[in-house]
MARDOTOR-341016 format. One record per residue (C-alpha): chain; x, y, z. Coordinates in steps of 0.05 Angstrom, whole numbers. Layout:
REM residues N
   pafi        u        v        w
      A        X        Y        Z
...
END
This chain:
REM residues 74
   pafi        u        v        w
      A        0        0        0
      A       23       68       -9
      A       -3      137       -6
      A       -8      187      -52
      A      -10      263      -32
      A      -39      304      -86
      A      -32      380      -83
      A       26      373      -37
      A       69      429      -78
      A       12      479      -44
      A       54      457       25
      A      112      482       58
      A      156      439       78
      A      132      431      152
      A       68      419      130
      A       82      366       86
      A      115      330      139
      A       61      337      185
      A        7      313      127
      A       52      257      124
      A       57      234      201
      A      -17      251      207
      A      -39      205      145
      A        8      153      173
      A      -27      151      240
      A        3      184      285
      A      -17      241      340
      A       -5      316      345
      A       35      286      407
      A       74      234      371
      A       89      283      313
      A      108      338      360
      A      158      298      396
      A      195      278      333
      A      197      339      297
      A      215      377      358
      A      150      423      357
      A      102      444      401
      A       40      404      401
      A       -4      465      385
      A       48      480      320
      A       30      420      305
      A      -36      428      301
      A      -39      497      259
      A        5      465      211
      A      -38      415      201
      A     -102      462      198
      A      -56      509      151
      A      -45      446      101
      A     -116      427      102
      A     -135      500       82
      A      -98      491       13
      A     -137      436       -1
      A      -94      370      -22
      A     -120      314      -38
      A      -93      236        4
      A     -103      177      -52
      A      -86      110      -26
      A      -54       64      -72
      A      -58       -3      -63
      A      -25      -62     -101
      A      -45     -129     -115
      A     -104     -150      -72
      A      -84     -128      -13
      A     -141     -128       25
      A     -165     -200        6
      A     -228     -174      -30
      A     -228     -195     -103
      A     -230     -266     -103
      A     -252     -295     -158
      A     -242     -243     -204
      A     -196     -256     -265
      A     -155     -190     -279
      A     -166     -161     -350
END
């Protein structure tokens, strides 16, 4: 599986590595901590990102969630 962030050159830097940890999973907290920011930077970047509108697309390969047996590929 990958992920696909569309309308990331709209981000600054920061804000494309927040997007990143956040679509990943991981908390204001967690993100915070490893890019040594405050967890409330955090947060505005995040809200700042989401402002200029990009797009997540999730890409996934193969069957990987187990939900097309049965079908022959075309």
């Amino acid at each position: 599986m990958q992920i696909e962030i569309r309308g990331v050159e709209k981000l600054s830097f920061r804000e494309r590595q927040v997007v990143t940890l956040k679509e990943m999973g991981k908390s204001n907290e967690q993100i915070a901590k490893q890019l040594g920011l405050s967890v409330s930077s955090v947060s505005t970047l995040y809200h700042r990102a989401r402002s200029k509108g990009y797009q997540v697309v999730i890409v996934l390969t193969g069957d990987a969630l187990n939900i097309f047996e049965g079908e022959e590929d075309d």
